[in-house]
C-alpha positions as a Markdown table, in Angstrom:
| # | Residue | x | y | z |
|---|---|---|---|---|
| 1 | Unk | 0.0 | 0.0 | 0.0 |
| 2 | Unk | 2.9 | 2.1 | 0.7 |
| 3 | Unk | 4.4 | 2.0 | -2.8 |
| 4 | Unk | 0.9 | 3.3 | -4.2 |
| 5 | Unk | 0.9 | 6.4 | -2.4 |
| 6 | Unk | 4.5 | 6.7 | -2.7 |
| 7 | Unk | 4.3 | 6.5 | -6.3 |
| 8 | Unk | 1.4 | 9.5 | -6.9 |
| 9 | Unk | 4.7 | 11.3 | -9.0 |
| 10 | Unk | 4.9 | 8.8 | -11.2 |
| 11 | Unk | 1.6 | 9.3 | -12.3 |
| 12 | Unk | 1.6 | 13.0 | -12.8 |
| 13 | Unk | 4.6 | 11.9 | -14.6 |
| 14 | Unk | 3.1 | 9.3 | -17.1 |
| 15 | Unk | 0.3 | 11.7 | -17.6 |
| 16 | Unk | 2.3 | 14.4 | -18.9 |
| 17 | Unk | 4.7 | 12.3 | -21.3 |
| 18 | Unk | 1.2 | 11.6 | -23.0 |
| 19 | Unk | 0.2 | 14.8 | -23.1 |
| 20 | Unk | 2.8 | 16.8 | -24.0 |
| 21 | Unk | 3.2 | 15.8 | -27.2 |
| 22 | Unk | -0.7 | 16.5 | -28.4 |
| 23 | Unk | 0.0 | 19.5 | -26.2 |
| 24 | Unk | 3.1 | 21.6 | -27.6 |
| 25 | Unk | 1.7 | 21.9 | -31.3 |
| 26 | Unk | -1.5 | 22.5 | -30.5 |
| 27 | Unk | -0.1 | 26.3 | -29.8 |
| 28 | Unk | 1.2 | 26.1 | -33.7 |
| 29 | Unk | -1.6 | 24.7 | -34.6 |
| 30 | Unk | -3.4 | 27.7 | -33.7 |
| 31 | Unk | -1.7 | 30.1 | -35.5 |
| 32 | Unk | -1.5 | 27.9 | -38.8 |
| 33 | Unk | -5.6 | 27.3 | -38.9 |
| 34 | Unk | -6.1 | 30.6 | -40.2 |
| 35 | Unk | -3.3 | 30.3 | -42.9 |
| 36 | Unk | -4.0 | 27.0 | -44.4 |
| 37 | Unk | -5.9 | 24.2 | -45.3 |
| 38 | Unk | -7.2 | 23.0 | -42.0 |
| 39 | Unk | -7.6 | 18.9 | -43.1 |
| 40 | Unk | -4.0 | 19.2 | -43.8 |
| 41 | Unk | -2.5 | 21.1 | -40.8 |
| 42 | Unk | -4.6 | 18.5 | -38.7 |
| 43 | Unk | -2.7 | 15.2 | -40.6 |
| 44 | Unk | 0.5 | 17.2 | -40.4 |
| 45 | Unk | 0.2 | 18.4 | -36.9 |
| 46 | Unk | -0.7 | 14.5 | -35.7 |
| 47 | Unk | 1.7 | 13.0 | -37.6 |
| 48 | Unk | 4.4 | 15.3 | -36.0 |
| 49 | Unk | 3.0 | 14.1 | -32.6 |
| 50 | Unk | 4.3 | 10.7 | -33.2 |
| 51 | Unk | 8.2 | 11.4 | -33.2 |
| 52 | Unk | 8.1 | 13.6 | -30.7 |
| 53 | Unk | 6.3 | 10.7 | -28.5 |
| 54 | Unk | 9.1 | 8.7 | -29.7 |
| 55 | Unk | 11.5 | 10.7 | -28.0 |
């Protein structure tokens, strides 16, 4: 039970390795929608998620 509790960090850890990479070019995202074809900022900005998961 003690490891659990213990562990709460971990968590908060896991959570934002997962996030962060949907997370930091969402801001780019942003900026781009009103410059370009959304459909293919969306499949650019997803497939740019993946290496930086990878890292």
């Amino acid at each position: 039970m003690a490891i659990a509790g213990g562990a709460s960090w971990i968590v908060a850890f896991a959570a934002g390795v997962f996030v962060l990479p949907a997370a930091f070019p969402a801001g780019l995202g942003g900026e781009l929608a009103d410059r370009m074809d959304r459909a293919r900022l969306i499949r650019i900005l997803k497939m740019s998620e993946i290496p930086i998961a990878c890292c």
